[in-house]
C-alpha positions as CSV (number, residue, x, y, z in Angstrom):
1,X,0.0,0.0,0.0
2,X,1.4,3.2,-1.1
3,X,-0.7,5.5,0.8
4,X,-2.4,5.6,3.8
5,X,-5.0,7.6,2.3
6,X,-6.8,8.0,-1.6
7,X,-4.7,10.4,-3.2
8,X,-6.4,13.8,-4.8
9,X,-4.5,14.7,-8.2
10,X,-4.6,18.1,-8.3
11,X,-6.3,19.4,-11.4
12,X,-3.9,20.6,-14.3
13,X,-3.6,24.3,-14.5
14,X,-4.6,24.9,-10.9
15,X,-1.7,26.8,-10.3
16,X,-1.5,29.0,-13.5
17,X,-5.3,29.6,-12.5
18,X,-4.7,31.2,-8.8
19,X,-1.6,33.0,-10.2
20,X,-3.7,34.6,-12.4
21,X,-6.8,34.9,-10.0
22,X,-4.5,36.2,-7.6
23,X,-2.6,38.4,-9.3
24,X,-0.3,40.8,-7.3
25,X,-1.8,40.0,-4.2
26,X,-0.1,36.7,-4.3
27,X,3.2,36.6,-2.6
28,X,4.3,33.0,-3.3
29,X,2.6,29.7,-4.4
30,X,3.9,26.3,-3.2
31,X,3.1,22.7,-4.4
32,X,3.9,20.0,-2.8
33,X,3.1,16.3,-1.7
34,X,0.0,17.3,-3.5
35,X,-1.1,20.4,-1.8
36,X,-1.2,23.9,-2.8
37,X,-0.1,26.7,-0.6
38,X,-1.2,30.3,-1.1
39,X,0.9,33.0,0.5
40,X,-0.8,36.0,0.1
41,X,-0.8,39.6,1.5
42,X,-2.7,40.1,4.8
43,X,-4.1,43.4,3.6
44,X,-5.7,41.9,0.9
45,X,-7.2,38.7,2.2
46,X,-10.6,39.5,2.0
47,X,-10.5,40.4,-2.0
48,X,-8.6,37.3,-2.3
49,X,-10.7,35.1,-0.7
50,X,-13.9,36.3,-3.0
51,X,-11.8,35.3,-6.1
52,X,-11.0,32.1,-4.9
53,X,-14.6,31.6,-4.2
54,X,-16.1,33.6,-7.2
55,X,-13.5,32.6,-9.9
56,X,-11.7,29.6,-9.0
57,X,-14.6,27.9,-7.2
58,X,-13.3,27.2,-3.9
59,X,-16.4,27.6,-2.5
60,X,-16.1,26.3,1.1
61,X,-14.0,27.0,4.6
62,X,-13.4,23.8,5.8
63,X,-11.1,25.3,8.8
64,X,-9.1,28.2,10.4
65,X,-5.6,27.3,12.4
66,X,-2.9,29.2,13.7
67,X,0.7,28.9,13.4
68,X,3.0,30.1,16.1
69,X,6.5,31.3,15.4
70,X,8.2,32.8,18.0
71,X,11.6,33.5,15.9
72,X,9.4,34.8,13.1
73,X,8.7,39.0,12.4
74,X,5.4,38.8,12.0
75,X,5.6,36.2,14.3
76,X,1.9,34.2,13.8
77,X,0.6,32.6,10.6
78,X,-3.2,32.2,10.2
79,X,-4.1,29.2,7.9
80,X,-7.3,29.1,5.6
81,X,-7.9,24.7,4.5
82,X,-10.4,25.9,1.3
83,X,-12.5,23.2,-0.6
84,X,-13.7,22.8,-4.0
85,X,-16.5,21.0,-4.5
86,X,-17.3,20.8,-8.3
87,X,-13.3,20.5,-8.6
88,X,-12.9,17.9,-5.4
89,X,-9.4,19.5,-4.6
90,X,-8.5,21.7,-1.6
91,X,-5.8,24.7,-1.2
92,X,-4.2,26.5,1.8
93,X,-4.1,30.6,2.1
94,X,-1.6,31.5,4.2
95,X,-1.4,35.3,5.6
96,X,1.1,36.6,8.6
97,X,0.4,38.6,11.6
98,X,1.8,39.8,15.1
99,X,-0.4,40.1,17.9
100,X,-0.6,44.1,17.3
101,X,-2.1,43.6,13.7
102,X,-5.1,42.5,13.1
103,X,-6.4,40.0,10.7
104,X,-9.5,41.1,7.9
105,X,-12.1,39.2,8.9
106,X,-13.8,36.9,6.3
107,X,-17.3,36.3,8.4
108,X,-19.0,38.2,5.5
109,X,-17.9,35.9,3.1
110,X,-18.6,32.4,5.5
111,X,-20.3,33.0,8.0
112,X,-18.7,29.7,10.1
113,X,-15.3,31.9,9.7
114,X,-17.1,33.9,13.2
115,X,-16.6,30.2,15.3
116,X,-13.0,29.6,13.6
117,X,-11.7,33.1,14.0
118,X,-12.7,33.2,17.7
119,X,-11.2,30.1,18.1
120,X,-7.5,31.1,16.8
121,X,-7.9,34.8,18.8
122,X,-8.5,32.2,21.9
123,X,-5.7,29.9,21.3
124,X,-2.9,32.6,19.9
125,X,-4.3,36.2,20.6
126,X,-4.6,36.9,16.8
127,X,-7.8,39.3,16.5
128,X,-9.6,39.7,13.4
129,X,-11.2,43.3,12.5
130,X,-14.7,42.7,10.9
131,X,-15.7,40.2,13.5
132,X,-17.7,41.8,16.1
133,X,-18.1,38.9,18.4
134,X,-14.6,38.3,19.2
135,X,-15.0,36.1,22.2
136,X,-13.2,33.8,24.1
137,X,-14.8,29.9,23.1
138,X,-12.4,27.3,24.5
139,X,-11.0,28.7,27.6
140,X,-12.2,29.3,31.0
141,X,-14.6,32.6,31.5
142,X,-11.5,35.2,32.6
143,X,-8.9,33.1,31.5
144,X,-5.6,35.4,30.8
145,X,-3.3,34.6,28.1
146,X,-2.9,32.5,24.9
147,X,-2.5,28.4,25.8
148,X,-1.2,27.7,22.2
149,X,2.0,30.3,22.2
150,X,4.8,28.6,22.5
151,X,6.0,30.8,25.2
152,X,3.0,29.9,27.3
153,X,3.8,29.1,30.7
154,X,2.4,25.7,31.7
155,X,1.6,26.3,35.5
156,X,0.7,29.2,37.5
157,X,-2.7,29.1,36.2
158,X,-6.2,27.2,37.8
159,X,-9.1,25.8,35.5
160,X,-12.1,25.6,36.1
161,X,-14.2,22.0,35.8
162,X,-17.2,20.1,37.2
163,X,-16.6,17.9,40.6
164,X,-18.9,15.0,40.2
165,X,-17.5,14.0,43.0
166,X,-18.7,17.3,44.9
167,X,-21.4,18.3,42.7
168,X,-20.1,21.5,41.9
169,X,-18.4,23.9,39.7
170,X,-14.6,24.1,41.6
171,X,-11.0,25.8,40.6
172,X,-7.9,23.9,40.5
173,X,-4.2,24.7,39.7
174,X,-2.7,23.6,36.7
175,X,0.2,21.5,37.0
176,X,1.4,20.5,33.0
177,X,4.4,18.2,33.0
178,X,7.0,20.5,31.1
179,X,9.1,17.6,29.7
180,X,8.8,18.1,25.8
181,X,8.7,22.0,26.2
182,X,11.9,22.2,24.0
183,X,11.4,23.0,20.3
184,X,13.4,22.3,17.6
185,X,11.2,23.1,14.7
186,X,12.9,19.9,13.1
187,X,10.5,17.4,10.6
188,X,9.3,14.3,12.6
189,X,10.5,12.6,9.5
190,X,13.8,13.8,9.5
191,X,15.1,12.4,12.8
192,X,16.4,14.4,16.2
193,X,19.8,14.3,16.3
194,X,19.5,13.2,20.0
195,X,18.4,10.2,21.8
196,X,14.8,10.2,22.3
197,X,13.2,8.0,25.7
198,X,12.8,4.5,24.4
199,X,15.2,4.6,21.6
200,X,17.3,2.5,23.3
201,X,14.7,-0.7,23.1
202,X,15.4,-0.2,19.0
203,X,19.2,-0.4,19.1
204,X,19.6,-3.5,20.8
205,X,17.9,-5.4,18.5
């Protein structure tokens, strides 16, 4: 078996297409293991998401993620998975942001954007200008800080959760073992070039 998955050919001239959709808002266009990466200008995102949509029928936002990269300037990357469904292919639009700049908001183009944009402003502290109900959704009520920066301490902090126990709505500290809290921003495919915990059982066979 070759892949673990049914692989989606990308559909010839898909990239001479968004090139030409895109036009000068495109920064860079990447292809590879069969995906298609759009870097585009943050400025511009919402223009370029209509085009994609419009002309080069990407029609739905499957999902917003965030990218944290604390050696970066702009330090954050905000990730837009797109899907086609007359041309069963999806791309990536890829803008870059620091916690001072805000992101265009693309709720008037997909209205699910609201949920997904709220949930990267939770997670990172990227905010989005155009979404008016830019609310915390994963994290505690009062929670302070940003749990998926890299540079987010793991204790120090309480959570809130349901006792069943004592029937009742409680705080507790957060205690986060901070064992893998070094990164090297290496491919998992690549190797370390240390000795990882159970490594050892490998080499003595």
């Amino acid at each position: 078996m070759s892949s673990p998955a049914p692989l989606i050919a990308t559909p010839k001239g898909t990239v001479a297409a968004l090139k030409k959709a895109l036009g000068k808002d495109l920064i860079a266009i990447e292809e590879a293991h069969g995906e298609i990466a759009c870097h585009v200008k943050t400025d511009k995102l919402v223009g370029v998401m209509m085009q994609l949509r419009d002309t080069c029928d990407y029609q739905q936002l499957m999902e917003i993620a965030g990218v944290d990269w604390p050696d970066r300037d702009p330090r954050f990357e905000v990730v837009y998975c797109l899907l086609s469904l007359t041309k069963n292919h999806r791309i990536r639009v890829h803008v870059t942001t620091n916690e001072d700049v805000p992101v265009p908001s693309v709720t008037e183009i997909w209205p699910v954007a609201g949920w997904l944009e709220r949930e990267v402003f939770d997670m990172y502290g990227v905010t989005f200008a155009g979404n008016d109900d830019l609310r915390r959704i994963l994290t505690d009520y009062g929670f302070v800080g940003h749990p998926q920066r890299k540079d987010f301490p793991l204790t120090g902090y309480v959570e809130l959760r349901y006792s069943e126990e004592e029937k009742r709505v409680k705080y507790e500290a957060v205690e986060l073992a901070q064992d893998f809290r070094s990164f090297d921003f290496m491919s998992p495919w690549e190797g370390a070039d240390y000795v990882l915990p159970g490594d050892e059982k490998g080499a003595s066979k």
